[in-house]
PATIDREN-283098 format. One record per residue (C-alpha): residue in one letter; x, y, z. Coordinates in steps of 0.25 Angstrom, whole numbers, plus 5000, padded with zeros to 4 digits. Layout:
BEGIN
AXYZ...
//
This chain:
BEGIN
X476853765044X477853865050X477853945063X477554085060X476254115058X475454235052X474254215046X474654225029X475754115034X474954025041X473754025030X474954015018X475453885025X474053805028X473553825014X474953795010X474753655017X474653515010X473353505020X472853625015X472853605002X472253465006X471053535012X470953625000X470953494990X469953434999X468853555000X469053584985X468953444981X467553444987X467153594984X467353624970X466653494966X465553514974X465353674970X465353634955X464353514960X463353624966X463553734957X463353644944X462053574951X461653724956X461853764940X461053654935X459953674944X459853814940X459953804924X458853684926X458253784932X458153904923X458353814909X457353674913X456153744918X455453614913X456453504920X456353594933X455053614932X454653464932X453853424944X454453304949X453453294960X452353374963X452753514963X454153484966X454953514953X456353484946X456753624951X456453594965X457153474968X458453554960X458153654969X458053574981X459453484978X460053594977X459853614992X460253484994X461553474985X461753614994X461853535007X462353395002X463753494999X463653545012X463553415018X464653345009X465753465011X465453445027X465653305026X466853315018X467553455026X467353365040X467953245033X468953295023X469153455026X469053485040X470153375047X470953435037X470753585039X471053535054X472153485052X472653605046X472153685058X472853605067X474053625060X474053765059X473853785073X474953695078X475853765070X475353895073X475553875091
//
């Protein structure tokens, strides 16, 4: 990274960076797969729901339904995410967004 530094210069030259480019493979790697996972089970859930009103509407237990248990994974697929994105930004994402902090800031005193 050079010497001179003003704000468009500095930010042109991380996202320039083979690291930063790294970081960006690693978070869409995870991302995009993992939105079109939820989107397509969020999808499914809701045209089960307004085209199979007899599969969702069967009891499984008592009065918990087909459509309640979707409901409910849905939550559950909602944190799962959550806790896999963290696992994977501690491990994978964040040493090297450090990284690239650390560089930046040497450069820049």
């Amino acid at each position: 990274m050079t010497a001179v530094h003003d704000g468009a210069t500095d930010y042109q030259e991380i996202q320039e960076s083979a690291d930063f480019q790294e970081l960006r493979r690693r978070f869409r790697s995870f991302a995009f797969p993992m939105t079109v996972a939820f989107l397509s089970w969020y999808l499914l859930y809701v045209v089960l729901s307004g085209w199979a009103h007899g599969f969702m509407g069967t009891k499984l237990l008592g009065n918990l339904n087909v459509a309640l248990v979707f409901g409910i994974l849905q939550f559950v697929s909602t944190f799962l995410i959550a806790w896999l994105y963290s696992r994977r930004a501690t491990t994978k994402l964040d040493p090297l967004a450090g990284k690239l902090r650390t560089e930046f800031e040497e450069d820049a005193r």
